[in-house]
C-alpha positions in Angstrom: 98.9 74.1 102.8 100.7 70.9 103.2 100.9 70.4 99.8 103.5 73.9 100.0 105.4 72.3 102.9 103.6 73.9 105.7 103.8 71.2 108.3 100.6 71.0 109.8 101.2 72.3 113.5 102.3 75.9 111.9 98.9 76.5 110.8 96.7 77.9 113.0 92.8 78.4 111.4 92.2 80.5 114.5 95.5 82.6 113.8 94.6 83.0 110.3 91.4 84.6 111.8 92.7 86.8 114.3 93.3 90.1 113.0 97.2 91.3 112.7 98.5 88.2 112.9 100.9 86.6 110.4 101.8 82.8 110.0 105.3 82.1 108.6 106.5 78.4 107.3 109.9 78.3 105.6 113.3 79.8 105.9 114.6 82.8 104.1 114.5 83.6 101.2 111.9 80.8 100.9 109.7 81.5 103.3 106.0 82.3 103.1 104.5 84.8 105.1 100.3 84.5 105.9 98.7 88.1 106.3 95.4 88.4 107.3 95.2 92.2 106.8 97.4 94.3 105.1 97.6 98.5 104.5 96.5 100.3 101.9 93.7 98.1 100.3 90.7 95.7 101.5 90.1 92.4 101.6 87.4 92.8 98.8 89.7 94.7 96.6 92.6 92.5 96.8 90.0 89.6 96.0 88.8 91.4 92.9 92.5 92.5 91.7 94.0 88.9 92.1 95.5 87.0 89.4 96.0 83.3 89.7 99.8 81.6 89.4 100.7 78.2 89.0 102.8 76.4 91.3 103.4 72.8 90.6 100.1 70.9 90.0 98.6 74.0 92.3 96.7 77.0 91.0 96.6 79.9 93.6 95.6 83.2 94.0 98.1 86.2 94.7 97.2 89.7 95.2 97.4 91.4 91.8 100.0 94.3 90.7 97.9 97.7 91.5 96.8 96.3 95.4 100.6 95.4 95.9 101.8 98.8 94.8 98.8 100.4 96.8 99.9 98.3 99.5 103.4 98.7 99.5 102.8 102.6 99.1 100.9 102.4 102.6 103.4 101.5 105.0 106.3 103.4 106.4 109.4 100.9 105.7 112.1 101.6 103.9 112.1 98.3 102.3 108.6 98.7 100.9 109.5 101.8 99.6 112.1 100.3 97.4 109.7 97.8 96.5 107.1 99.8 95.5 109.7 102.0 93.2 110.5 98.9 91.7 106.6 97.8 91.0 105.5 101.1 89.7 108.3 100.2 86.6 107.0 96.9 86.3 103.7 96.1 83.5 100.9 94.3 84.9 99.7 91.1 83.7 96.8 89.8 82.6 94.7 87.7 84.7 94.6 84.4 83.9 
């Protein structure tokens, strides 16, 4: 995670672990947000659905199209509401 600027006292292996928790490094509207858990979809799912991105010399794995829509359709905030209206008009992509 260093290697994304997260200094090394922000992450927590045992927070990462500890269900509803969520690890942020960054400021706005850079910063990254670790979820352990999130609505609307499992971990297994997720895993199956993701698609890999490159960042820099780092290839990572993001939750694919369908689980975010899924997930964003889960919740009860207004902002993921407007997200998930603006998904549903996106395409997915291929994994890679």
């Amino acid at each position: 995670m260093e290697d994304f600027g997260a200094p090394r006292n922000v992450i927590d292996e045992d927070a990462l672990m500890t269900p509803e928790t969520v690890t942020q490094f960054g400021r706005p509207p850079y910063r990254i947000d670790l979820l352990n858990a999130i609505d609307g979809v499992s971990f297994s799912k997720v895993w199956k659905g993701a698609t890999t991105v490159s960042i820099g010399p780092q290839t990572i794995r993001v939750i694919g199209l369908a689980d975010l829509r899924a997930n964003k359709t889960a919740t009860d905030r207004p902002k993921d509401a407007e997200d998930a209206r603006k998904l549903l008009a996106r395409k997915p992509r291929k994994n890679r």
